[in-house]
C-alpha positions as CSV (number, residue, x, y, z in Angstrom):
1,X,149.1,90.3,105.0
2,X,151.4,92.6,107.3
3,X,149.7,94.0,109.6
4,X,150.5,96.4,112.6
5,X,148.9,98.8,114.8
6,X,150.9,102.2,115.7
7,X,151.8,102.9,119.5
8,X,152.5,106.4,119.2
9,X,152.0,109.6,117.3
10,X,155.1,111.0,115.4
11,X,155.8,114.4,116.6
12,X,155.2,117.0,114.7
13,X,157.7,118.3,112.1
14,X,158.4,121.3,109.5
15,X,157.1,120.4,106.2
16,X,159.5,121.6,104.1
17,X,163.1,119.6,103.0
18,X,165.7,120.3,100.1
19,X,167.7,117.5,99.3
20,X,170.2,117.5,96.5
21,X,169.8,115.1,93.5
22,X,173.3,114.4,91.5
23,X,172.7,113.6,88.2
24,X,172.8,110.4,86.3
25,X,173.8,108.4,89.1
26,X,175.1,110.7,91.0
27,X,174.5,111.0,95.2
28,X,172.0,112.1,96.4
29,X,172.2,114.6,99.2
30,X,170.4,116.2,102.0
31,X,171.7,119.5,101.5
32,X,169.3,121.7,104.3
33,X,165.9,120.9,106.0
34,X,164.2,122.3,108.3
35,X,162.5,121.0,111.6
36,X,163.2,117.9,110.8
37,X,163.9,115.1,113.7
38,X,166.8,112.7,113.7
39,X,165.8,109.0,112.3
40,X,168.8,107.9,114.4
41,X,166.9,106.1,117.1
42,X,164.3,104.8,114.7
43,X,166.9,103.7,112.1
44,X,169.1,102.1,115.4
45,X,166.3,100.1,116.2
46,X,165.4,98.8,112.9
47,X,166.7,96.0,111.7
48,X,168.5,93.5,114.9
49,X,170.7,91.0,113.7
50,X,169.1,87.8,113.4
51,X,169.8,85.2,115.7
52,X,170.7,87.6,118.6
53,X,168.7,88.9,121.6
54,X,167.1,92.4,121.0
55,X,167.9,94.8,124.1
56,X,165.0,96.8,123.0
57,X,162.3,94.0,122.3
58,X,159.3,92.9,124.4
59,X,159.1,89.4,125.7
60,X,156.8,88.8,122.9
61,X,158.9,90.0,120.0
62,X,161.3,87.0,119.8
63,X,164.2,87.7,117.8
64,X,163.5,86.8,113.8
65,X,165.4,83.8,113.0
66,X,167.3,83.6,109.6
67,X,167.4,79.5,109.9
68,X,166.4,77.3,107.2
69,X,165.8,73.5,108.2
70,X,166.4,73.0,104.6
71,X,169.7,75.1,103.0
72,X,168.0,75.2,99.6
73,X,165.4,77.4,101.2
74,X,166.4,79.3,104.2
75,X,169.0,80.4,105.5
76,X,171.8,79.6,108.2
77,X,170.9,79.9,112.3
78,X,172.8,81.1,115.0
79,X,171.7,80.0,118.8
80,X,167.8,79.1,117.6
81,X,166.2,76.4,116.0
82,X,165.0,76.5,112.8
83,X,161.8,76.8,111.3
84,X,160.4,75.0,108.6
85,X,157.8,76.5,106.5
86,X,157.1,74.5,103.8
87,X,156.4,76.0,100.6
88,X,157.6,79.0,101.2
89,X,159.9,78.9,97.8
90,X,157.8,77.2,95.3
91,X,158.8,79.3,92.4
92,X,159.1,77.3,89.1
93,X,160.2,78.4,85.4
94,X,156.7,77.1,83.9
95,X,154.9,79.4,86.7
96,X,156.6,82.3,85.0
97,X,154.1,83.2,82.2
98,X,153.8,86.8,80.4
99,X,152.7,89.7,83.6
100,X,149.2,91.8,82.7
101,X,148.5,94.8,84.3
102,X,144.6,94.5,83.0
103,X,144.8,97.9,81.0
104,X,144.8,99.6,84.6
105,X,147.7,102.5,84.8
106,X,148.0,105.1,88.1
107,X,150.5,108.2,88.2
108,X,151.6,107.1,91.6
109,X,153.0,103.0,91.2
110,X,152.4,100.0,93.0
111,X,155.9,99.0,94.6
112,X,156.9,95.8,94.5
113,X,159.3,94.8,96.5
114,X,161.8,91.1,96.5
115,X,163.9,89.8,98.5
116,X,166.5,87.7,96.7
117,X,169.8,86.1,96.4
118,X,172.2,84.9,93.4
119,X,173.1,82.0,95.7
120,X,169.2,80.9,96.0
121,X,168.0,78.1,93.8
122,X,164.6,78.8,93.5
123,X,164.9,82.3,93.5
124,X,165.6,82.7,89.7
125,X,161.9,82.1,88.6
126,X,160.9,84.8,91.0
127,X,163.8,86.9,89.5
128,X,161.9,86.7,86.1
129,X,158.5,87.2,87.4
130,X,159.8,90.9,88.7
131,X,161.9,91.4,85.5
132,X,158.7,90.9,83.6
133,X,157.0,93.9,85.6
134,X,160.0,96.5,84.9
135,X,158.8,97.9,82.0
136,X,155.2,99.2,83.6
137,X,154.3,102.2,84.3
138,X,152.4,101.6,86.9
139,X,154.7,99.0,88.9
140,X,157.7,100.2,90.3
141,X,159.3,96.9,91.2
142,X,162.5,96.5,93.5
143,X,165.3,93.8,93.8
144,X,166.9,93.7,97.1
145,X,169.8,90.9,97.1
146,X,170.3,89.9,101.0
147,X,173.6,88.6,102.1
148,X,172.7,85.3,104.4
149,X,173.1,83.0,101.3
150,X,176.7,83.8,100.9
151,X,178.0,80.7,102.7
152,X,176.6,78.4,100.1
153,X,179.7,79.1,98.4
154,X,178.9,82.3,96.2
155,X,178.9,86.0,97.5
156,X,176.1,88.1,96.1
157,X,177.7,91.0,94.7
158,X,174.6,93.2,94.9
159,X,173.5,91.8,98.6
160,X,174.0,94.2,101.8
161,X,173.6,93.5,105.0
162,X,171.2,96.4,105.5
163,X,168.7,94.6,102.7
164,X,168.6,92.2,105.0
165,X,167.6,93.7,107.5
166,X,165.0,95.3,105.6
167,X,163.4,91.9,105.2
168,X,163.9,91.5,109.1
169,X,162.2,94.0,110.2
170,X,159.3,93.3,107.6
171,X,159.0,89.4,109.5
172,X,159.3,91.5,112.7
173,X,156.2,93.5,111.5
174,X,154.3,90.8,110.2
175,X,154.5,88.6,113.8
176,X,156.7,86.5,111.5
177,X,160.0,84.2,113.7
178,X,161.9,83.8,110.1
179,X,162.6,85.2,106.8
180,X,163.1,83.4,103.2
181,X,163.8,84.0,99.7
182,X,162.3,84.5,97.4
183,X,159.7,86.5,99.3
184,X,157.3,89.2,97.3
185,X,156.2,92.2,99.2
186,X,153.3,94.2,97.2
187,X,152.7,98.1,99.0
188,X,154.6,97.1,102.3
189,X,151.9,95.1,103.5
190,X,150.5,92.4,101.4
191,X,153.0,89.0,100.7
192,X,151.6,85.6,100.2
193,X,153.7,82.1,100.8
194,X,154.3,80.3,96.6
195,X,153.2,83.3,95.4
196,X,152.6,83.2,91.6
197,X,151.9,85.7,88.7
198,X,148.5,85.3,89.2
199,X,148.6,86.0,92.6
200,X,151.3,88.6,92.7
201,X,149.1,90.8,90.1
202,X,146.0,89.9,92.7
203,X,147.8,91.8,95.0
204,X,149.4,94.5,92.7
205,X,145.2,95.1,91.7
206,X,143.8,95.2,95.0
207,X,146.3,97.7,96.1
208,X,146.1,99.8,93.0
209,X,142.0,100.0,93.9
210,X,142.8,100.7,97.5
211,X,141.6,104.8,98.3
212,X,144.9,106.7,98.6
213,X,146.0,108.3,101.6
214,X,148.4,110.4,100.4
215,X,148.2,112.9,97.1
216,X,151.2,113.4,95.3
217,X,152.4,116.4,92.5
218,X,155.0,116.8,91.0
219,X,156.5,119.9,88.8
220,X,159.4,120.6,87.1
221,X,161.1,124.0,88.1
222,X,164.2,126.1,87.7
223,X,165.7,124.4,91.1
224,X,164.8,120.6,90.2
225,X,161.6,118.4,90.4
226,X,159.6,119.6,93.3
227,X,157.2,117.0,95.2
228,X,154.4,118.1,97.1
229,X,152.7,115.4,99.4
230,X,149.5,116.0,100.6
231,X,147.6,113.7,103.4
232,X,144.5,112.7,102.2
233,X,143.2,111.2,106.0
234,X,144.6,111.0,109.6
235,X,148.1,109.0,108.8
236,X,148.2,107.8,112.3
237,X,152.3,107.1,112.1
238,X,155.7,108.6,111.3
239,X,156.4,108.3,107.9
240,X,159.6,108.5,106.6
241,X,160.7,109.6,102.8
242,X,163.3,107.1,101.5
243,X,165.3,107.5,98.4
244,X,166.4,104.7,96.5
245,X,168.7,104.0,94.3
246,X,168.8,100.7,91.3
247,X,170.6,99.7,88.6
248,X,167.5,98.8,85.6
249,X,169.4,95.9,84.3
250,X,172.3,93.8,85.7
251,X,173.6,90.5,84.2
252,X,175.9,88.1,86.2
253,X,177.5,84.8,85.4
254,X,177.4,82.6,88.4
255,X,180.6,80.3,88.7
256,X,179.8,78.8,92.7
257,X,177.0,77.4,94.7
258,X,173.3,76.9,94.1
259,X,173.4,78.2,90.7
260,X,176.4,77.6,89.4
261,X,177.1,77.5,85.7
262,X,173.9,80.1,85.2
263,X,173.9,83.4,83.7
264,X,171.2,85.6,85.8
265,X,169.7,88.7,84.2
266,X,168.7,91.0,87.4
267,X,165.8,94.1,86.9
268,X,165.9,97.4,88.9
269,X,168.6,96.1,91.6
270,X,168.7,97.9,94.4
271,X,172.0,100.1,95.5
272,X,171.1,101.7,98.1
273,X,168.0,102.9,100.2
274,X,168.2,105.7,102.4
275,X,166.0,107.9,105.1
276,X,166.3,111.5,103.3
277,X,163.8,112.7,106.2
278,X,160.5,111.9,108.4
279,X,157.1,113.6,108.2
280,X,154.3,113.8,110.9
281,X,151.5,113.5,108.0
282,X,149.6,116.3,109.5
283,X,150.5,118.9,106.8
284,X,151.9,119.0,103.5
285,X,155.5,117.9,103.0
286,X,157.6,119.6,99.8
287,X,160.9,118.0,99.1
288,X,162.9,119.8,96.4
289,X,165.3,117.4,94.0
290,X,168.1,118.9,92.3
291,X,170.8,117.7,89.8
292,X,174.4,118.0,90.2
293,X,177.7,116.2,90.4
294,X,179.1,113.0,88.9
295,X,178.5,109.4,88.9
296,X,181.0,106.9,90.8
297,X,181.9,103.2,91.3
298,X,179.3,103.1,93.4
299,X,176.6,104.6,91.4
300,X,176.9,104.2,88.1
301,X,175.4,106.5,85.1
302,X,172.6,104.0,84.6
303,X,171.4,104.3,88.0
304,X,167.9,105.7,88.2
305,X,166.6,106.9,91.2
306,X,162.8,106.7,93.2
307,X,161.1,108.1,96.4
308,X,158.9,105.8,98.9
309,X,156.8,107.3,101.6
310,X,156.2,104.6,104.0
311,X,154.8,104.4,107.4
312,X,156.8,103.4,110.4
313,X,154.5,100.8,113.0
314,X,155.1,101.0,116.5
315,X,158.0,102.8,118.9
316,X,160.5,100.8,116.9
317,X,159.8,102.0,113.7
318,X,159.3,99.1,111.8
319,X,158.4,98.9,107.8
320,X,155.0,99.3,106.9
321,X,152.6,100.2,104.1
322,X,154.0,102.4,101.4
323,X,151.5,104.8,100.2
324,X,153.1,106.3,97.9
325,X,156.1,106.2,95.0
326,X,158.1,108.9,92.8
327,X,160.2,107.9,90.0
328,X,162.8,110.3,89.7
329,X,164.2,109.4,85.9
């Protein structure tokens, strides 16, 4: 489980943004808000490279280390010694059976959220397990490709460095010294070590059945698709409104490293994730999506789009639960 307790109250912003939405692809822009606070300093704080002192962190908040003991599981160190965790990648193709949601089905998904690399060699069973869930309704699941396996010989084409971080500052959250793939996160909060399908959907259930925090409406309008969050009980944190952006199906032929020779079918890969604004909780927050523009090399026409409202822990801003999920197409 992560797990961590807020040290501060957000301050208190406007609840109304307009953000522009461009279509198919297309960018998405923040094109006026009001009141709202910069996510600079939360956003620089977020994420520190791995294997480096943190200026900003406590004397007990050691830096996250990105070492593996073992290269088929973890990753490479710089200046700290590695951790072994053992069994922290024991994904296998027969543990890869047929998902079930048990007949349950929410307007608002359960995010799903893996942290993955082409260049991993256990991560393609994991890879199929999250494929599996694309097609529900009430799963919204995420594949975000970190970078630290590129020395094995093959370059990720969909990782970024700031995925990686993302999985940092999860560990960071969680009181965790090291990060790994393939690593499930269910709702921001709840990850398990050789998690299976049984397990994962454990975890997608007892989230779905947790009370909700925050309502959410959308309507359809003249302007673009307008979402109205509503707090439902005392937040207690910032919360910031990401958008992101994934492609819904990606094949790639693997010629180097762990996996070399394979052809690897990818589900709702992660482009890009952004901060499009931050909210104190304390009243109701409208964000306005429009369409307009055209796609790019960077976004194709396939790419859908989706908005998470998670919670920030602590002065540093760090991931927490996500309470709540748009799709956007």
């Amino acid at each position: 489980m992560l797990a961590a307790t807020a040290a501060f109250r957000s301050r208190c912003l406007a609840a109304a943004v307009l953000c522009g939405l461009f279509a198919g692809s297309a960018d998405m822009v923040l094109a006026q808000e009001i009141g709202r606070d910069s996510p600079a300093e939360a956003a620089g704080e977020r994420g520190a490279v791995a294997g480096q002192p943190d200026p900003g962190a406590d004397r007990d908040n050691p830096p996250v280390i990105e070492a593996p003991h073992d290269p088929g599981r973890w990753a490479p160190s710089a200046g700290y010694a590695p951790t072994e965790l053992g069994g922290a990648n024991s994904f296998a193709a027969t543990d890869v059976p047929p998902m079930e949601s048990y007949g349950f089905s929410d307007a608002v998904p359960v995010v799903v959220e893996l942290f993955t690399s082409q260049g991993c060699s256990s991560c393609p069973a994991a890879d199929a397990m999250l494929s599996a869930l694309a097609d529900k309704a009430d799963i919204l699941p995420l594949s975000y490709h970190v970078d630290y396996w590129d020395y094995l010989g093959w370059a990720d084409s969909f990782a970024r460095p700031e995925f990686s971080k993302r999985q940092e500052s999860y560990a960071r959250a969680a009181g965790e010294h090291a990060v790994y793939t393939p690593q499930l996160i269910v709702a921001g909060s709840d990850t398990a070590l050789s998690l299976g399908p049984a397990q994962l959907m454990g975890l997608i259930d007892a989230s779905r059945f947790a009370p909700a925090l925050v309502s959410v409406q959308r309507k359809a309008t003249p302007e673009g698709q307008v979402i109205k969050l509503m707090p439902l009980s005392d937040l207690g944190d910032r919360i910031q409104i990401l958008l992101v952006r994934y492609a819904p199906r990606r094949t790639v032929d693997v010629t180097g490293g762990e996996n070399y020779g394979k052809r690897m079918t990818y589900a709702n890969v992660v482009l890009s994730l952004e901060v499009l604004a931050e909210w104190d909780g304390a009243a109701p927050l409208r964000v306005t999506v429009k369409s307009s523009g055209l796609a790019d090399d960077s976004f194709p026409a396939d790419t859908r789009h989706a908005v998470l409202v998670q919670r920030e822990l602590g002065r540093r801003g760090l991931p927490g639960p996500i309470l709540a999920a748009v799709r956007l197409d």
